[in-house]
C-alpha positions, -999 to +999 in steps of 0.1 A: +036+148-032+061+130-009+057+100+009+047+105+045+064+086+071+051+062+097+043+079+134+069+059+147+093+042+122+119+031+144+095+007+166+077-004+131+076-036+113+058-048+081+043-074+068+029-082+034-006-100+023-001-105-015-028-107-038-018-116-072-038-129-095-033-113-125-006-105-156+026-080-142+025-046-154+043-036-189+079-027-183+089+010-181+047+014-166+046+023-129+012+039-117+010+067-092+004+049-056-014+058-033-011+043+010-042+049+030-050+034+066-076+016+078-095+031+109-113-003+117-076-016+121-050+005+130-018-019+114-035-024+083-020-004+051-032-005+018-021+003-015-042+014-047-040+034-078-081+050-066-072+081-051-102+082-032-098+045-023-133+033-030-115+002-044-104-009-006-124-034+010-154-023+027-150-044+058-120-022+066-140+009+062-131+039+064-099+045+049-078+078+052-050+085+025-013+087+044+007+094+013+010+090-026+042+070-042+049+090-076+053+068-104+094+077-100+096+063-064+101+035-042+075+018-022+083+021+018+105-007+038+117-023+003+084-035-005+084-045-043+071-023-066+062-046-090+045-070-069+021-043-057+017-029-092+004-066-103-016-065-069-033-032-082-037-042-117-056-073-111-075-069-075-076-028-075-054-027-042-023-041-020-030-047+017+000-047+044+000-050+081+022-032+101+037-049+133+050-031+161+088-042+170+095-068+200+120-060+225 
């Protein structure tokens, strides 16, 4: 399943809130992704290995899936792939925050 692109990428920006707390995946391991969007807050992202995304925090409820990152593929705007694989691994999920462009 391909990634789906943002509404409008050219006047998007992103930000990152890390959680990391736990050990980095095993080398040559990358999990199937999934990107879902919060309703409560329309910049927030998230990322999580739950397809159905019952690992996302509640407060942010409800969350729609936006797109899947296969196991081969790149996270969007150069976000590290590892980093959000320890993310997932020790918290369940990722959160990011996109910002709209200035100017």
């Amino acid at each position: 399943m391909p990634l789906l692109p943002p509404s409008h990428p050219s006047k998007t920006d992103c930000s990152i809130f890390v959680y990391l707390s736990g050990p980095m995946p095993q080398k040559g391991h990358s999990l199937r992704i999934f990107i879902f969007k919060s309703d409560v807050n329309s910049d927030l992202r998230a990322f999580s290995d739950d397809q159905g995304g019952h690992k996302l925090p509640a407060q942010f409820r409800p969350w729609h899936a936006i797109g899947v990152i296969r196991s081969d593929s790149m996270p969007p705007h150069n976000l590290n792939r590892k980093v959000i694989e320890a993310s997932i691994t020790s918290d369940g999920f990722q959160l990011w925050r996109m910002k709209k462009a200035t100017g």
